[in-house]
C-alpha positions in Angstrom: -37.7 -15.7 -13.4 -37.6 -12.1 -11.4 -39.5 -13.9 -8.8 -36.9 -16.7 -8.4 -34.1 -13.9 -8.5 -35.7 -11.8 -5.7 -36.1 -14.8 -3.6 -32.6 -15.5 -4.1 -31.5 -11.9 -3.1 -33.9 -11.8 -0.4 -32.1 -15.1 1.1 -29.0 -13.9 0.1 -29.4 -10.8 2.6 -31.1 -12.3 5.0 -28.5 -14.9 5.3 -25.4 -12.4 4.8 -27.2 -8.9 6.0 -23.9 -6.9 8.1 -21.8 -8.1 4.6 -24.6 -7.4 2.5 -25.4 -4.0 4.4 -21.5 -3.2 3.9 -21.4 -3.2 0.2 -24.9 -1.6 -0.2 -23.5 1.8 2.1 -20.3 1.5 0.1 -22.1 1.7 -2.8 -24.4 4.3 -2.0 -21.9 6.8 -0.3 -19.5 6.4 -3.5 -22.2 7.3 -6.0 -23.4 10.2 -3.8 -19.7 11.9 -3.9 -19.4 10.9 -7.4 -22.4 13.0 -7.5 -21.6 15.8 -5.4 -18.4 16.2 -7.2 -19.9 15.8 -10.8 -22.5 19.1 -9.8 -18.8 20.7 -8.1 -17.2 20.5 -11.6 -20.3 21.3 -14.0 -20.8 24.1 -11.5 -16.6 25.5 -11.6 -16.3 24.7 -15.4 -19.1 27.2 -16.1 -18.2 30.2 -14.4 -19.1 32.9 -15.9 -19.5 31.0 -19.5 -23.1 32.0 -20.1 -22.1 35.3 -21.4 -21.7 35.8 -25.0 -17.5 35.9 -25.6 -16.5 35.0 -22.0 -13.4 34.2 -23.4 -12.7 37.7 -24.6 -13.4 39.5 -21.6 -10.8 40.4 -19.4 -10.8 41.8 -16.1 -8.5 44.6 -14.9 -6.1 42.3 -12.1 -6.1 43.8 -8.5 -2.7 45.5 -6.9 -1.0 44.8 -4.1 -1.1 47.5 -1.2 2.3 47.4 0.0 1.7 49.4 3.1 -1.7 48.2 4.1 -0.4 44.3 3.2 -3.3 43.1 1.2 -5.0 42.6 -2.2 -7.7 44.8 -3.6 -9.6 43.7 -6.5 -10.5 47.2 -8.0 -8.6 50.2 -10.0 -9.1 53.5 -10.7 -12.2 54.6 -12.7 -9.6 56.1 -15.6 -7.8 52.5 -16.2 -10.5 51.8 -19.1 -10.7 54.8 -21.5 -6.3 54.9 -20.9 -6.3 51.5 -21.5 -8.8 51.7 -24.5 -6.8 54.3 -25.9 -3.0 52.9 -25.8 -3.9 49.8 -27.3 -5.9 48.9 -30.6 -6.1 45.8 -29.0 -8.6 46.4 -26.3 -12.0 46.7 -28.2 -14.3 48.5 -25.7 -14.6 48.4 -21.8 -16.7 48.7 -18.9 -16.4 50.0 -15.1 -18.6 48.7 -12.2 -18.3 50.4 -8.7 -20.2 48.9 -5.9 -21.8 51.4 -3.7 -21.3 49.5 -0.6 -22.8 48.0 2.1 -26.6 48.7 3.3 -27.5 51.0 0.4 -30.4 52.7 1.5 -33.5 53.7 -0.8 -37.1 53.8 -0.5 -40.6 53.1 -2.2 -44.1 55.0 -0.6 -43.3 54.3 3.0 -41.4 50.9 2.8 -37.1 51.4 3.6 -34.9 48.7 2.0 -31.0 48.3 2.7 -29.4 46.3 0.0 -25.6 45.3 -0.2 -25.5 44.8 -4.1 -26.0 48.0 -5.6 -23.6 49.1 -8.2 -23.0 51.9 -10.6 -21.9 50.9 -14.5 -21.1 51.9 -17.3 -24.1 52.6 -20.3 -22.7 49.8 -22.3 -22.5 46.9 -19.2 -25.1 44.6 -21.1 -23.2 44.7 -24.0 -20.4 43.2 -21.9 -22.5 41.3 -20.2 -26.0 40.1 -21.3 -29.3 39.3 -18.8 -32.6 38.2 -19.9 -34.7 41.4 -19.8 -38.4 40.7 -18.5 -39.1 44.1 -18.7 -37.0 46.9 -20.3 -34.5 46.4 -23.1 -30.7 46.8 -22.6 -30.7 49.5 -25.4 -32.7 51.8 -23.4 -32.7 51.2 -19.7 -29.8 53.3 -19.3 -30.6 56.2 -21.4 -31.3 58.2 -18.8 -28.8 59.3 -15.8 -31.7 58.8 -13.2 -32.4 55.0 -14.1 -32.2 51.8 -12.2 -32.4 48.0 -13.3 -33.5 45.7 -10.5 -33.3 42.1 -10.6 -36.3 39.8 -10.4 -36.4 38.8 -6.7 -35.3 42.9 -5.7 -38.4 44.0 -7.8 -40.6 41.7 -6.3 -39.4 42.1 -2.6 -39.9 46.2 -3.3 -43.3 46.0 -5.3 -44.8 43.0 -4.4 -47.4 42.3 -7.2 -47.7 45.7 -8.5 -45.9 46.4 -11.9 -42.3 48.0 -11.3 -41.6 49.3 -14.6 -41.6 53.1 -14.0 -41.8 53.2 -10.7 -39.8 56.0 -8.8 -37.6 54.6 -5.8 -35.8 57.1 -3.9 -32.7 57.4 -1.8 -31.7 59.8 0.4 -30.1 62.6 -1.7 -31.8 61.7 -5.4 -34.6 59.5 -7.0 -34.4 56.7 -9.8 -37.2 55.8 -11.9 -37.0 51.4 -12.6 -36.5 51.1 -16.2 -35.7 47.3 -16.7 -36.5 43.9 -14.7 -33.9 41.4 -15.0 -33.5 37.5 -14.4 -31.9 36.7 -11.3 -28.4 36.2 -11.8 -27.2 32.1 -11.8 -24.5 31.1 -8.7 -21.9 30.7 -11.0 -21.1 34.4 -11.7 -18.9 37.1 -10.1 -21.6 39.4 -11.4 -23.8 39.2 -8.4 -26.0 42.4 -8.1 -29.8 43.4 -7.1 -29.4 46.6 -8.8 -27.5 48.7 -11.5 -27.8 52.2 -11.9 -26.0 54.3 -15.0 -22.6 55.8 -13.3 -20.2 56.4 -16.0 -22.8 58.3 -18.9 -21.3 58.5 -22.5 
């Protein structure tokens, strides 16, 4: 019976190919942007939804510059604990600066410039949960002089070696690596290499 059909198809083609060839790109081209659009939406409908009450975090909205003519997606460091304390709503916060472009640091005699560097608050993985592969979120901030590198950052500093403890320095202070984290997923703000502690309790 399948051998009947495919001699059928096979006529059928040879017989009608340019129609034939028609349908079979229409076909193909439909399900690949049915496709593409499918991994569009699973990726935008996610966003940010693989943290532990995404939808009771809220982030401070950016202000308008009326003289410079543009939006800035920050506030001052003193918005949270004001916040925090004017309204029993707001149960906690957290404050991320970003320490700009080409932060520079250093391990032995190896430089490294990274553009995701950021300081946090103690209490950002609360907010925020990562898989720890080394390091806990309870403790990795304990100290003022700490830094928690993601995956591919620890492995493009270290190599192979073991980067827990590990003292990295910059150019006015040194850090000693107190957690490894997961790379972060693409469908997150949240994108940094490393956090360091820089709003202590």
């Amino acid at each position: 019976m399948w051998r009947n059909l495919l001699k059928y198809y096979a006529r059928t083609f040879l017989k009608n190919k340019y129609y034939t060839l028609i349908n079979v790109s229409g076909l193909a081209l439909g399900l690949a942007i049915s496709l593409i659009i499918t991994v569009y939406l699973q990726n935008e409908l996610t966003y940010d939804k693989h943290y532990e009450d995404y939808d009771r975090i809220y982030r401070v909205a950016p202000f308008y510059d009326l003289e410079e003519g543009y939006l800035v997606a920050q506030s001052g460091a003193g918005i949270g604990p004001l916040l925090k304390n004017e309204y029993e709503e707001i149960e906690d916060f957290v404050r991320l600066v970003s320490l700009g472009e080409n932060f520079f640091f250093r391990y032995k005699d190896q430089k490294f410039y990274d553009d995701f560097v950021y300081f946090a608050d103690s209490g950002y993985f609360n907010f925020f949960q990562s898989n720890f592969i080394e390091g806990s979120a309870d403790s990795c901030f304990k100290n003022p002089q700490s830094i928690v590198l993601t995956q591919s950052l620890a492995k493009k500093v270290f190599g192979d070696e073991r980067a827990m403890g590990k003292i990295i320095r910059t150019n006015n202070n040194f850090f000693a690596v107190t957690g490894i984290i997961e790379d972060h997923p693409q469908n997150t703000h949240l994108q940094f290499n490393a956090l360091l502690p820089g709003f202590m309790d």
